[in-house]
N, C-alpha and C positions, 0 to 999 in steps of 0.2 A: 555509653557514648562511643564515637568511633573514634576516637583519639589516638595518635599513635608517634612512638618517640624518632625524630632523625635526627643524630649527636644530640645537642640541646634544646631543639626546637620540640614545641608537642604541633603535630599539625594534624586538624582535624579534618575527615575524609568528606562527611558531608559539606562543608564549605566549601572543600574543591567543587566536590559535585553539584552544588547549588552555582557557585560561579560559572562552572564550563556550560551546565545548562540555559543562564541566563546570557549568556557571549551565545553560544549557538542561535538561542531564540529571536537577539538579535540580528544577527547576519540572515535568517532567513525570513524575517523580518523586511528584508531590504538594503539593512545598512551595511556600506561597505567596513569590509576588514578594519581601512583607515579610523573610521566614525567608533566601533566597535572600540576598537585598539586605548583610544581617546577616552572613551567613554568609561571603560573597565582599567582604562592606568597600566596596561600590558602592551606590551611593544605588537606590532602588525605582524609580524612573523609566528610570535607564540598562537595568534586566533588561526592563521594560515596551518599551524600544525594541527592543532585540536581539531579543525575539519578534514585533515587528511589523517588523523588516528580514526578516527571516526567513520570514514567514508569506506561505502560497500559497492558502490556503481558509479558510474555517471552516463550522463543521459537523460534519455526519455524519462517520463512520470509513466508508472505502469499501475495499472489495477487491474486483479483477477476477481471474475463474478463466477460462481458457480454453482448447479443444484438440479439433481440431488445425487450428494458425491457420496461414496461408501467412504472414501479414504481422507474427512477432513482437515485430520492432524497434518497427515503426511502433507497435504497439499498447504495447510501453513506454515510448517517448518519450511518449506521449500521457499515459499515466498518469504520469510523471513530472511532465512539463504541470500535469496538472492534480490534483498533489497526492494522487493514490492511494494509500495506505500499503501496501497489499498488493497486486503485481502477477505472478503465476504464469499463466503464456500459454507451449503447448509447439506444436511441430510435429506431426505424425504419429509421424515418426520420432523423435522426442523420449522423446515418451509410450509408444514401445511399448520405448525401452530403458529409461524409467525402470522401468516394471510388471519388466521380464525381469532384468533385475539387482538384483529381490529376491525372495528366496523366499516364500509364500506365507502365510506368520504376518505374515514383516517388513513386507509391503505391507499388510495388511490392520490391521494394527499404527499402520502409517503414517498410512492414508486418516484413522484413527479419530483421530491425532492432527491432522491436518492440519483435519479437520470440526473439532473443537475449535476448534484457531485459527481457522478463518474464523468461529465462532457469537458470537466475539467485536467483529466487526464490526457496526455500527448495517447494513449495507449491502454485500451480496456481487453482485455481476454475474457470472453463468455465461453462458457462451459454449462451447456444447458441442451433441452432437446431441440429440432429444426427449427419444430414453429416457436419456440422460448426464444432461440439466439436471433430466428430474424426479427420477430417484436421488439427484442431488447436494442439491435443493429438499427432498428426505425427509430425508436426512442433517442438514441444516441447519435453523434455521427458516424456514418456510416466506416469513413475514412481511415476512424480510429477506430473500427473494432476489430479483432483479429478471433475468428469464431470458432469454435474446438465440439463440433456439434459430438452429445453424448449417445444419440440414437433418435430414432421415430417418438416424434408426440402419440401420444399420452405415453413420458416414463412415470411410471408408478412405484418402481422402487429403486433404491442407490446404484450407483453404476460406481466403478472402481477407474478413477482416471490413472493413466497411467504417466506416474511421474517423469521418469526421463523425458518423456513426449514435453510434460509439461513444461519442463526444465530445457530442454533444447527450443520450445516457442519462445519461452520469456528470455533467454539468452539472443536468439535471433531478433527478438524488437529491440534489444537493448543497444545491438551492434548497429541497429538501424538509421539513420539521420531522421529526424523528425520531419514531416512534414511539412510545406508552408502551406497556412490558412487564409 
């Protein structure tokens, strides 16, 4: 168990962590701080903190799409870094099992849900080849994509994005105001 002594008290780790996760889950939920506060028996200022220990940006909603990158890790540690909520970045070989192990409704099925999810984002970075980023730009809105073309269609094998690049892109939309819709 995680249990652990402060003077007299045994206070256990996982119950913080089951509490502060279900307090955050709230608030992004909807509910204000006040409702939260109420609800959890903890004064409004303690919720107010636990989002600022927590917090890595603010701003925009960012997602990076990418493929086919030589350097996946690197590029999700970055996004991690730097607070990305969506990070989807495949290899060559990645990308051509994910296409092949679904049939042809199911992927097409997919792409359409997956556009979905990214049009949700104030902010998509593509990282893909010309004709990939402008398809992917038509699928999505156009407004919010910010395109990081990797080379001439057909790539056939991993290109190495280069992180700082990537890191001064997602820094620069971060500082950006969001658009109105």
């Amino acid at each position: 168990m995680d249990l652990i002594r402060i003077g007299d008290k045994v206070v256990s780790l996982s119950r913080i962590s089951n509490y502060t996760e279900q307090i955050l889950l709230a608030r992004s939920q909807g509910l204000s701080q006040q409702d939260v506060a109420k609800k959890f028996n903890v004064d409004r200022s303690f919720v107010s903190r636990l989002e600022t220990l927590g917090e890595l940006r603010k701003g925009r909603s960012i997602a990076v799409i990418g493929f086919p990158i030589a350097n996946p890790g690197e590029i999700t540690r970055l996004c991690q870094e730097l607070g990305v909520e969506l990070c989807w970045v495949m290899t060559n070989k990645e990308r051509w099992e994910y296409a092949q192990s679904r049939n042809g409704i199911e992927l097409v099925n997919e792409i359409m849900d997956l556009a979905n999810r990214f049009r949700q984002f104030d902010c998509v970075i593509l990282m893909a080849s010309n004709a990939r980023v402008r398809l992917m730009a038509a699928l999505l809105d156009s407004r919010t994509v910010v395109p990081l073309v990797l080379g001439e269609t057909p790539l056939s094998s991993d290109v190495a994005v280069d992180v700082e690049t990537l890191r001064r892109t997602i820094l620069s939309v971060t500082e950006t105001a969001p658009s109105k819709k």
